[in-house]
C-alpha positions in Angstrom: 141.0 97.1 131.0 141.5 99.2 134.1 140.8 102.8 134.8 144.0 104.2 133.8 144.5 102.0 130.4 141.5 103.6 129.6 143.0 106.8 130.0 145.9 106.5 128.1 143.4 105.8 125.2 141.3 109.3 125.5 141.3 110.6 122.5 141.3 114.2 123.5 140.5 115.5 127.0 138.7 119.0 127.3 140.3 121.0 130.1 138.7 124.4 130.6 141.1 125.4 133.3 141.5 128.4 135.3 144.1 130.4 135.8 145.1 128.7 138.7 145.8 125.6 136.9 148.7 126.6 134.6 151.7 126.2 136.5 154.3 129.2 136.6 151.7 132.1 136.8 150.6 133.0 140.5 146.9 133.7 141.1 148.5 137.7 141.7 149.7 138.0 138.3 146.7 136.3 136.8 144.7 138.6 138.4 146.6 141.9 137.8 146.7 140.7 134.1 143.2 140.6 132.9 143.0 143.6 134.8 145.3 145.3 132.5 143.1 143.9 129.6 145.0 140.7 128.7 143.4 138.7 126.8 141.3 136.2 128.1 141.7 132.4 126.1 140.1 128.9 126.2 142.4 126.2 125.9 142.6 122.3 125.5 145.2 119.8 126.4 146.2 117.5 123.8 145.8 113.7 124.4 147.5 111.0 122.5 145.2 109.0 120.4 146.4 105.1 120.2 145.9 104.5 115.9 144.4 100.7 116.8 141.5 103.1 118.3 139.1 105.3 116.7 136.1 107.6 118.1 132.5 107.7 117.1 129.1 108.8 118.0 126.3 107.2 119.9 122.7 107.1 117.7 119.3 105.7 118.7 119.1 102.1 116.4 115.7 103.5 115.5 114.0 107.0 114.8 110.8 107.6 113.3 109.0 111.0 113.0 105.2 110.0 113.7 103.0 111.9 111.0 99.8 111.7 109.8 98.1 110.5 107.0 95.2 112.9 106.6 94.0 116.4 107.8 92.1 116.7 111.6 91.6 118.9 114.5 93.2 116.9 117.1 90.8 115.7 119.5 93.6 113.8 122.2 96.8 113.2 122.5 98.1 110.8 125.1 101.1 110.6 125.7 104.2 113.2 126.6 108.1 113.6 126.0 109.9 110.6 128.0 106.2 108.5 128.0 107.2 104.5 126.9 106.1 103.1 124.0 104.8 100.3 122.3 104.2 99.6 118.9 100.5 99.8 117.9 99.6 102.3 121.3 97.3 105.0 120.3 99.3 108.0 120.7 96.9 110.4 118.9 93.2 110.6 118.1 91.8 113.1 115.5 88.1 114.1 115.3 86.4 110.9 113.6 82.5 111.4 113.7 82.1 111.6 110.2 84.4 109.4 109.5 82.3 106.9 111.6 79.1 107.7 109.6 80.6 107.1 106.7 81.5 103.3 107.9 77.8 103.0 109.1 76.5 104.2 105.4 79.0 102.1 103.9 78.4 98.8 105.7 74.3 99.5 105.0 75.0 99.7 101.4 77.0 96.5 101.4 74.3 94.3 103.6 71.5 95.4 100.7 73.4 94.6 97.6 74.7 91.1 99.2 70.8 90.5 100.2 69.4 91.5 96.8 72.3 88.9 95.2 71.0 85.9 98.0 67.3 86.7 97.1 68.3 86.4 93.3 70.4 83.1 93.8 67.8 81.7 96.4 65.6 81.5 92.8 62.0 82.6 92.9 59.5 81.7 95.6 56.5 79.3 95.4 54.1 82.2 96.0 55.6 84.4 93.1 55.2 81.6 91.0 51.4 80.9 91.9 50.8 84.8 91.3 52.4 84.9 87.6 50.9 81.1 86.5 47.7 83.3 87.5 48.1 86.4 85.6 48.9 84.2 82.8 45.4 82.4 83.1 44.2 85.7 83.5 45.7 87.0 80.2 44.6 83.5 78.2 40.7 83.9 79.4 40.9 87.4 77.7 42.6 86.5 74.9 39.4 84.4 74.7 37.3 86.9 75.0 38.8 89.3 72.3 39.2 86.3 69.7 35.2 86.2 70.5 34.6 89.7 70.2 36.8 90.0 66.9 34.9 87.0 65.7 31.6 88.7 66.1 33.0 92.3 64.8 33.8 90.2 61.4 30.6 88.9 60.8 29.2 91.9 61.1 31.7 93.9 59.5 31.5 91.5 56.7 27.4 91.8 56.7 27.6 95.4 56.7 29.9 95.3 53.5 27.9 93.5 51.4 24.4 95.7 52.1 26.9 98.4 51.1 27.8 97.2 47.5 24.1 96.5 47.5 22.8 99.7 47.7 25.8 101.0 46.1 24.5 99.5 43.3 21.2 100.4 43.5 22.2 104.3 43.7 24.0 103.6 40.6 21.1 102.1 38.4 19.1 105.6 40.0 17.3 103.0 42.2 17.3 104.8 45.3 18.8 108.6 46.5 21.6 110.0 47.9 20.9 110.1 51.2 20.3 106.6 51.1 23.7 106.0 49.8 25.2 107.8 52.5 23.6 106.7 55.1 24.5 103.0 53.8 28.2 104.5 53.7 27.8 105.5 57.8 26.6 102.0 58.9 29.4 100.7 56.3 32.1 102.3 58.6 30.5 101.6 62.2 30.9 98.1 61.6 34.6 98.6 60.2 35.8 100.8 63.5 34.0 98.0 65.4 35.7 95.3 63.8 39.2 97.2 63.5 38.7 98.0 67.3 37.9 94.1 68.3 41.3 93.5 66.3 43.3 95.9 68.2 41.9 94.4 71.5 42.4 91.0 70.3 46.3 91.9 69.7 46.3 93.6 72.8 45.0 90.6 75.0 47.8 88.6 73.0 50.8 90.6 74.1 49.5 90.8 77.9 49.4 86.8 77.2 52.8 86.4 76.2 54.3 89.4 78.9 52.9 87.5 81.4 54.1 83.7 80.1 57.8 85.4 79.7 57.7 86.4 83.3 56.2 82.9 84.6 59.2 81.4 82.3 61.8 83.5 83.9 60.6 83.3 87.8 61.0 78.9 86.8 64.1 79.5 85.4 65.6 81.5 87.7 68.1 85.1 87.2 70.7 84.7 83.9 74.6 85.0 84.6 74.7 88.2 83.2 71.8 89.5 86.4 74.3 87.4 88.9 77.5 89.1 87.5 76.1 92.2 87.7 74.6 92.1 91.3 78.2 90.4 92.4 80.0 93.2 91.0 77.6 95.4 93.5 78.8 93.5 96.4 82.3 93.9 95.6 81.8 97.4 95.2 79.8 97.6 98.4 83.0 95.9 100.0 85.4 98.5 98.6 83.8 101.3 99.9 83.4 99.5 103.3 87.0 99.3 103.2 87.9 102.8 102.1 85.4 104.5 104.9 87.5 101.9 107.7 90.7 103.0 106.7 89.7 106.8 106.5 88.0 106.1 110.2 91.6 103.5 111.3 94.0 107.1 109.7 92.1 109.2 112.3 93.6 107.2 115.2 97.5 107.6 115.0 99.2 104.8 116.7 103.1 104.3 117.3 105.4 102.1 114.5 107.3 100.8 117.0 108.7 100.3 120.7 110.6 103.4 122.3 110.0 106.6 124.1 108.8 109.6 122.9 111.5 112.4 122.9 109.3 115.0 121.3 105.8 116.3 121.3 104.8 118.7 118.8 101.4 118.6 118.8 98.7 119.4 121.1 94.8 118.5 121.5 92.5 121.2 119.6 95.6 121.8 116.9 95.4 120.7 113.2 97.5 117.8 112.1 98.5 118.5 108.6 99.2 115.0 106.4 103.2 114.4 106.6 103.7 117.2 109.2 106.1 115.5 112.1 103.8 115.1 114.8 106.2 113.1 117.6 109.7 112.0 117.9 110.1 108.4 119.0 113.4 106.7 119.3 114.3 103.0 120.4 117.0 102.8 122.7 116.9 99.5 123.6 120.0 98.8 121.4 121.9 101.6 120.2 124.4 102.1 117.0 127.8 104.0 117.3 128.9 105.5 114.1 132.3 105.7 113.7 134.9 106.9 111.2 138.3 104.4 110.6 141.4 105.5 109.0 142.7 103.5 105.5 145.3 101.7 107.6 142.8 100.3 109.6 140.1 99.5 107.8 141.1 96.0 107.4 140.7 95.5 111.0 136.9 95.9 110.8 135.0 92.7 109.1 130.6 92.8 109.5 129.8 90.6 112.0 132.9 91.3 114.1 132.8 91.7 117.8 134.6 95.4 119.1 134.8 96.8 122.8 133.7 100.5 122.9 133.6 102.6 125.6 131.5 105.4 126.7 132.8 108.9 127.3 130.2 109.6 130.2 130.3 105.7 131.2 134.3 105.1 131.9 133.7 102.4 133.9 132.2 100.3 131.9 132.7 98.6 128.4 130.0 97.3 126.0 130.4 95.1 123.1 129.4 96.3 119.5 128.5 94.7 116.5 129.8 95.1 112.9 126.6 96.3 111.1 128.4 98.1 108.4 131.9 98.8 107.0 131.3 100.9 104.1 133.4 100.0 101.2 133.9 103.5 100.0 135.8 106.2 102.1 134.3 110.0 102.8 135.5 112.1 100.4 136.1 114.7 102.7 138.0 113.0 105.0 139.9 109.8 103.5 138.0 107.9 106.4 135.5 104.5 106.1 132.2 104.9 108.2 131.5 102.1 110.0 128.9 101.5 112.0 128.4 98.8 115.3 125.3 97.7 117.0 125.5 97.9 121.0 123.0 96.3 123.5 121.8 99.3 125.6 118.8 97.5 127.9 119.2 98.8 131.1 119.2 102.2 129.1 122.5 103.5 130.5 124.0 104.5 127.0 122.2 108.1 125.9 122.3 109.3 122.1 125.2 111.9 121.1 127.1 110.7 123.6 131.2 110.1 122.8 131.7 106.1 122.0 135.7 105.1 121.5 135.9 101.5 119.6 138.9 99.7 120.0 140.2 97.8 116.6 143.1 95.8 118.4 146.8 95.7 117.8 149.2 98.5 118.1 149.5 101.5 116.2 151.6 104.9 116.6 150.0 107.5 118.4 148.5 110.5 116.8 147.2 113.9 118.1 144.1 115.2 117.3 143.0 118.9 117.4 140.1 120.7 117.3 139.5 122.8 114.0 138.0 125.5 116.6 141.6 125.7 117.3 143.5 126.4 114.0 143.0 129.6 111.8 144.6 131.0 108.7 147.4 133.8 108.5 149.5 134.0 105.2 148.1 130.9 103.3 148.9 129.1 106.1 147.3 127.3 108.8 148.7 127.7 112.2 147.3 126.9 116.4 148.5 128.9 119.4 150.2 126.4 122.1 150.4 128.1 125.6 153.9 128.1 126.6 153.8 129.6 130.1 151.4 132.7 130.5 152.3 133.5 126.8 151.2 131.9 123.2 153.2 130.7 120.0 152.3 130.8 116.9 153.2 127.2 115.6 152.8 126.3 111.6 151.0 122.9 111.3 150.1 120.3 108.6 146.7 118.2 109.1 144.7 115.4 107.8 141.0 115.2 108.6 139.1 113.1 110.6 136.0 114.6 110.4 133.4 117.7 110.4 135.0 118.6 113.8 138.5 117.5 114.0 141.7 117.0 112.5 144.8 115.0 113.0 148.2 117.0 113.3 151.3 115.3 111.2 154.5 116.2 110.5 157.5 117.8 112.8 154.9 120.7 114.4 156.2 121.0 117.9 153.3 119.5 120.0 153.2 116.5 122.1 150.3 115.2 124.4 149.9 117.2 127.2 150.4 120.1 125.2 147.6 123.1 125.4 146.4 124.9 122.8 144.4 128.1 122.8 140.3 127.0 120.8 138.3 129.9 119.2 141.7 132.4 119.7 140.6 136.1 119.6 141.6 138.6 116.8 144.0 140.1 118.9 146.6 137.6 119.4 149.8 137.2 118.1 153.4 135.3 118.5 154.4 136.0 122.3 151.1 137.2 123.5 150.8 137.2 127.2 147.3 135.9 128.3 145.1 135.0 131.1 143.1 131.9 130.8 139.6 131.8 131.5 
């Protein structure tokens, strides 16, 4: 499409004109006019917009606020507003000393628990073995030697009874004294403590026996799968918290979630980063998405996956192709319009974000005119735009539809054509027939 076919499609050129430009008014008059405190007016000419054509905005394909995760003074920050991008770069570091030591004290307490479960599978050693079949020898031998001592402490015990009844009976029949009773009765219980005593040790010497054989049996037979469980658990744990102090350590180093350039830094080294707070702006450029508003009767023009030509308000020159992402199936209720939305290649970075995009739908429509809402303002429960006619203004009476947040379309029989200026932001002070000086 050449240059002038692709102005015939502008959907509304901004002309900010001086007084010079309007033709019938000399540069005198002009002059001598705001002078004599005529009101000074921006105005706009009207272009013709062609209905198989519609105007939308330029956005980055991707945007992403980089935050972080936890709380930190920041220790670095390496990169600046317009720096390049890729995903995974460090882009900040926050303070991470403790965060290191708790890795180090994490990772020791995993390598312990995960030797104490080897040492338990590996089973007992021979020299462990050797040491318990010992004490247990040890323990038998003076098991021995207590069955001997009781053995002795009975006989005597059992001697020292029956002198007892003895003289017991011989104290009864007035044989002998008292004294001599009760010194029988002394001896009597020596030789019972002794044998109770020998007992006790002998009991004693048994339990030491069978401590010792129980530990001997279990060193053979190695840990039960209740002591493996148990000591696997601990390694798992261990591993957990290995994990958890890596991750706290990996959150102190913010890196970038994708390719692009940062547009904005908010951050800056000895500042606190605050969990969620934006940090940077990075967008992608490399492909770019125009978002776009169609009217009802041409919404059937635009399928997903269809291939438009859009041009560029600050690139007329060029034309890129876009890609159908979207074609929402439900208008905007403000505005009777379908957003739609197209994917454009944008590699050599020519195309900016917020820039102007017109898509062109194909076939032939009627044109329309579209105005500013900066233009139009209300008197009498009407709504009404200024059109310059000369050095003066008229009131005109207009119907619209809208397009959008900013603009309108004009319908009916209002007397405007393309070409036609109209007066944007119009002071307080005008009215029907106004004379005034553009700026």
């Amino acid at each position: 499409m050449g240059k002038l076919r692709w102005n015939a499609y502008i959907v509304l050129t901004l002309l900010i004109t001086s007084s010079t430009a309007i033709s019938g008014c000399g540069s005198g008059v002009r002059a001598s006019g705001a002078a004599a405190g005529i009101p000074a007016v921006s105005v706009v000419k009207l272009g013709a917009l062609s209905g198989a054509q519609v105007s939308g905005k330029v956005a980055p394909s991707e945007q992403v606020q980089v935050v972080s995760k936890m709380s930190g003074k920041v220790s670095e920050v390496r990169v600046s507003e317009g720096t390049a991008v890729k995903k995974g770069d460090l882009l900040i570091q926050l303070q991470n000393e403790d965060l290191l030591q708790q890795v180090r004290q994490a990772e020791a307490g995993l390598q312990a628990a995960q030797a104490k479960l080897a040492d338990t599978l590996a089973g007992a050693r021979e020299q462990d073995i050797r040491s318990a079949s010992s004490l247990v020898d040890q323990a038998a031998a003076a098991v021995k030697q207590a069955e001997a001592a009781l053995e002795q402490a009975q006989a005597a015990f059992d001697l020292g009874q029956k002198l007892y009844n003895q003289i017991r009976n011989r104290y009864d029949s007035g044989e002998i004294t008292k004294a001599d009773l009760d010194k029988a009765e002394l001896d009597y219980e020596k030789v019972k403590t002794a044998r109770d005593q020998a007992n006790a040790a002998c009991e004693a010497a048994k339990a030491q026996l069978a401590s010792a054989q129980a530990k001997l049996d279990l060193l053979k037979s190695g840990a039960t799968a209740n002591t493996i469980a148990a000591l696997e658990a601990d390694v798992e744990r261990g591993k957990a918290a290995v994990e958890l102090a890596k991750n706290s350590a990996a959150n102190a180093e913010i890196r970038s979630p994708l390719d692009g350039i940062v547009v904005k830094r908010s951050i800056e080294p000895g500042e606190m980063a605050q969990p969620g707070a934006a940090l940077l702006t990075i967008v992608n450029m490399a492909k770019v998405e125009v978002q776009a508003s169609v009217p009802e009767n041409l919404i059937s023009r635009v399928k997903e996956g269809a291939e438009l030509r859009i041009r560029i308000s600050n690139l007329p020159d060029r034309t890129f192709k876009g890609i159908v992402t979207f074609a929402s199936p439900v208008s905007d209720p403000n505005s009777s319009t379908f957003p739609v939305k197209l994917a454009v290649d944008n590699e050599d970075g020519a195309i900016r974000a917020g820039t102007v995009a017109e898509v062109e739908l194909g076939g032939t429509q009627s044109p329309r005119l579209e105005v500013p809402k900066s233009a139009l303002f209300q008197q009498e429960n009407q709504t009404f735009i200024f059109k310059l006619d000369g050095d003066k203004v008229r009131r005109i009476a207009v119907e619209t539809v809208e397009k959008n947040a900013d603009w309108v379309y004009l319908r009916g029989d209002a007397p405007l054509r393309s070409g036609d200026s109209v007066v944007i932001d119009p002071p307080a002070q005008l009215a029907d027939g106004t004379i005034v000086h553009v700026k």
